[in-house]
C-alpha positions as CSV (number, residue, x, y, z in Angstrom):
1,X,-14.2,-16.9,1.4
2,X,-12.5,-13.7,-0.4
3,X,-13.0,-10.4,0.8
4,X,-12.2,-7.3,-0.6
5,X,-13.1,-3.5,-0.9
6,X,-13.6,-1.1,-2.5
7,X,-11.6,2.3,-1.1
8,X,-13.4,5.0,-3.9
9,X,-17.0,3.9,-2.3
10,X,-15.5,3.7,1.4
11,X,-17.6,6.4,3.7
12,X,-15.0,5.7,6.6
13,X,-17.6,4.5,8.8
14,X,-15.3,2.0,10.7
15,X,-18.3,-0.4,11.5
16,X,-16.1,-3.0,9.8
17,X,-12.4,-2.2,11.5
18,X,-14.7,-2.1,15.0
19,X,-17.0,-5.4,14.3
20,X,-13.9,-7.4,12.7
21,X,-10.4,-6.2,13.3
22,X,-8.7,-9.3,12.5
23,X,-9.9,-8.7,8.8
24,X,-10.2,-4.7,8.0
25,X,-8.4,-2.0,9.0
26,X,-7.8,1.5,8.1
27,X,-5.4,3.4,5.4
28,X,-4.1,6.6,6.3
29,X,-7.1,8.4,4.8
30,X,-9.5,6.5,7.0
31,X,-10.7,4.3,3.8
32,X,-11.3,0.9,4.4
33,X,-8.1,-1.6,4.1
34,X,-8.5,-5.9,3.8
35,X,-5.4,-7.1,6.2
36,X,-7.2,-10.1,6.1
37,X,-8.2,-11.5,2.2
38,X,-9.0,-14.8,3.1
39,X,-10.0,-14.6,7.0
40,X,-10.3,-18.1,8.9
41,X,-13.7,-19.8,9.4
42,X,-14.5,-18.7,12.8
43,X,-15.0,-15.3,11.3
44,X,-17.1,-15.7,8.4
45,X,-20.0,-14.4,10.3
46,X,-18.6,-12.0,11.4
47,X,-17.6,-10.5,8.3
48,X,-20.3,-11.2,6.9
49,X,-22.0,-9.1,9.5
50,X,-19.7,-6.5,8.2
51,X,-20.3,-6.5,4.6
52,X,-24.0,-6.2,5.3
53,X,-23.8,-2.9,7.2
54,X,-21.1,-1.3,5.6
55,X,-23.7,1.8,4.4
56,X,-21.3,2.2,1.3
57,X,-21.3,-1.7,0.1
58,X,-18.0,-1.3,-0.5
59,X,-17.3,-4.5,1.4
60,X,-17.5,-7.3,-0.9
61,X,-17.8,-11.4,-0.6
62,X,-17.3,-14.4,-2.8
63,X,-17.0,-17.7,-1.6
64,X,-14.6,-19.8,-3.0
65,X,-15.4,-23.3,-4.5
66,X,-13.4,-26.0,-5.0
C-alpha cells in the first residue's frame, strides 16, 4: 500500500490524524500531512477507513503489486 494526499483539497477535518496517527498528521496550516507513505499491514484497515471518510477525498490509495 501507498498513501498519499492531497493538501489543496484538504478540509482540515482531522478524522484521519484522529482514526490513524501512525500514518497522517498535520502541517502547520492544519492540512493533512502522510508521516507514513507506506504504513505496515496491521493498518491497512485502518487507513482505509480513513481514506473513505475523509469528506474532501483528498486521501488517496494504491496498492502496490509485485
Amino acid at each position: 500500500m501507498h498513501v498519499s494526499a492531497t493538501k489543496d483539497t484538504c478540509a482540515v477535518a482531522s478524522l484521519c490524524v484522529y482514526g490513524v496517527p501512525e500514518v497522517f498528521d498535520q502541517d502547520e496550516d492544519g492540512s493533512v500531512e502522510v508521516i507514513d507513505a507506506t504504513p505496515p499491514d496491521e493498518l491497512h484497515q485502518a487507513v482505509r477507513r480513513a481514506a473513505r471518510g475523509c469528506p474532501t477525498r483528498s486521501i488517496h490509495i494504491s496498492d502496490a503489486t509485485g
